[in-house]
Residue, then its C-alpha position, 0 to 999 in steps of 0.5 A: x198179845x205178848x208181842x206188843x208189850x216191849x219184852x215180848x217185842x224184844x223177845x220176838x226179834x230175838x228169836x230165830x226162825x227155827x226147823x227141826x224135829x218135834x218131841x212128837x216125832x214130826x218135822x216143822x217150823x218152832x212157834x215159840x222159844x220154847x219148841x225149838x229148845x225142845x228140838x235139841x242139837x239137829x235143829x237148823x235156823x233157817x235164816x241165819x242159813x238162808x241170809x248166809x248163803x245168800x250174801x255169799x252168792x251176792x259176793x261171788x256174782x259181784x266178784x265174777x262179774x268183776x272179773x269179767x268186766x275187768x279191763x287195762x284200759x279204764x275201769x268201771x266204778x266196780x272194778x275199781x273197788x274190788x281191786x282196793x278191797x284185793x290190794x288192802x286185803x293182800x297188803x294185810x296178809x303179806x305185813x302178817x303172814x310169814x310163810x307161803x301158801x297161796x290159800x290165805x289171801x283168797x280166804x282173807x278176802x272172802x272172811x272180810x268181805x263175807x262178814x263184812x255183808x253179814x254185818x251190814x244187814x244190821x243196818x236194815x230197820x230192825x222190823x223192814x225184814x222180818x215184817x217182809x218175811x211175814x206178809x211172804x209166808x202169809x204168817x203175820x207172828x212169824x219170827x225172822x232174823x236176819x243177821x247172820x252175825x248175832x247167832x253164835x251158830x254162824x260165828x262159831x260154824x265160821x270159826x271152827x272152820x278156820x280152826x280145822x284149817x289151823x290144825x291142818x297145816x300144824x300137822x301138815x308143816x310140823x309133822x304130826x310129831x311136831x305138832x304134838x311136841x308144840x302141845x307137850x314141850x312148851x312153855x316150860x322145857x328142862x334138859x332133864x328127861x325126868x323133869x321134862x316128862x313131868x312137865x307134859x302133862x302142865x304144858x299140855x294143859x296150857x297150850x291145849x287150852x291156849x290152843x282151843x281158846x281160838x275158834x272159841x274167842x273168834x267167834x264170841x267176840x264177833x258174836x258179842x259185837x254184833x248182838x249188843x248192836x242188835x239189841x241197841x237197834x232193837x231198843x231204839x225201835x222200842x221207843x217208836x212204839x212208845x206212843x209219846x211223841x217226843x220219844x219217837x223223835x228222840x228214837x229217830x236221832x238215836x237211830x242215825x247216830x247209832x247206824x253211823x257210828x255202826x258201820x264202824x263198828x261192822x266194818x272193824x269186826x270183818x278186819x278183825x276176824x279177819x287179821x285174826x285168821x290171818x296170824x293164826x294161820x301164820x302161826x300154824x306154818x311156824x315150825x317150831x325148833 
């Protein structure tokens, strides 16, 4: 079976449990990388959505009872954590945003905390989740991601959203006049009409790539991120499977100093796409003169 060789382990853990439309014109889950190329565009991985949504409930059902257990007198172990997460997060959006709305602190704290979660699945042994999947569906060569973060369609879905809400509040702020001359006038500016107008057409080009180079940078970088450490785990499980006894004793050390040093690593992502959102955001409510 091409699963027990070590590329066909690789290959298995790297594939997403895909849904969509067959070339036969019926709707089903793909068996093979292959199957859900063919499904095209309109095709839906079912777990990067079903662990996306549901550490997102998990997030509101801990803040909700947070919140309703929130007490002046002395607070409880939860309560006292989500207030350090609401303080650390406010304190970054007040060093890095300049204007005033009162939508980015919420969005902060549910980028950093959201990510944050997505991430942290990366920590479960690479085969306790997807061997769980397995035994539940009854399919034993069922594949299963579970990491939200290591599939550029959640990333760039999140990233998108943050540049829909960059483009609204240019236009919103700066006028749509304005946010059109941010794209045309600058960098390069003449007191000449006849100059300036020539000069459209190459500020255009560079600010629009500058301009289009956010969602897509926010969401390669957290996408690169995490599948490198994906694949690390991935590669360190390979060795368990090895059959030598000394190399499954070296996986094993490999594998706790790879997952310490990854809780680094998960945590600075969540910041950073966060702190990103933040300044992008700000930049957005800049008006330009």
């Amino acid at each position: 079976m091409a699963e027990t060789t070590a590329s066909g382990y690789i290959q298995h853990h790297l594939q997403n449990l895909t849904f969509g439309q067959h070339p036969t014109g019926g709707w089903g889950f793909a068996h093979t990388a292959a199957e859900a190329k063919e499904m095209g565009f309109w095709a839906f991985h079912v777990d990067t959505l079903g662990w996306s949504v549901a550490l997102g409930l998990i997030f509101v059902l801990l803040f909700r009872m947070a919140a309703k257990k929130a007490t002046s007198g002395q607070p409880g172990g939860l309560q006292n954590f989500v207030e350090v997460l609401i303080e650390f997060v406010d304190g970054s959006v007040k060093d890095t945003f300049h204007g005033r709305n009162p939508l980015i602190a919420p969005l902060a704290l549910t980028i950093f905390v959201w990510v944050f979660m997505m991430n942290a699945v990366d920590l479960v042994p690479v085969d306790w989740i997807p061997k769980l999947a397995a035994i539940m569906t009854g399919d034993p060569h069922l594949v299963f991601r579970a990491v939200p973060t290591t599939d550029p369609n959640a990333t760039l879905g999140m990233s998108l959203s943050v540049f829909a809400l960059i483009i609204f509040y240019s236009i919103k702020v700066k006028g749509i006049g304005g946010f059109i001359g941010e794209l045309t006038l600058h960098p390069f500016g003449s007191k000449n009409i006849f100059v300036q107008a020539l000069l459209i057409p190459v500020n255009f080009l560079l600010e629009f790539v500058t301009l289009v180079a956010k969602p897509i940078s926010l969401a390669l970088r957290l996408f690169g991120n995490m599948y490198a450490g994906e694949l690390v785990f991935i590669l360190i499980a390979v060795m368990f499977g090895s059959g030598l006894l000394w190399l499954s004793g070296l996986g094993v050390v490999l594998q706790w100093a790879w997952a310490v040093f990854h809780i680094l690593i998960i945590t600075l992502q969540a910041f950073i796409f966060m702190m990103l959102t933040i300044v992008y955001l700000s930049m957005a409510h800049e008006e330009n003169h």
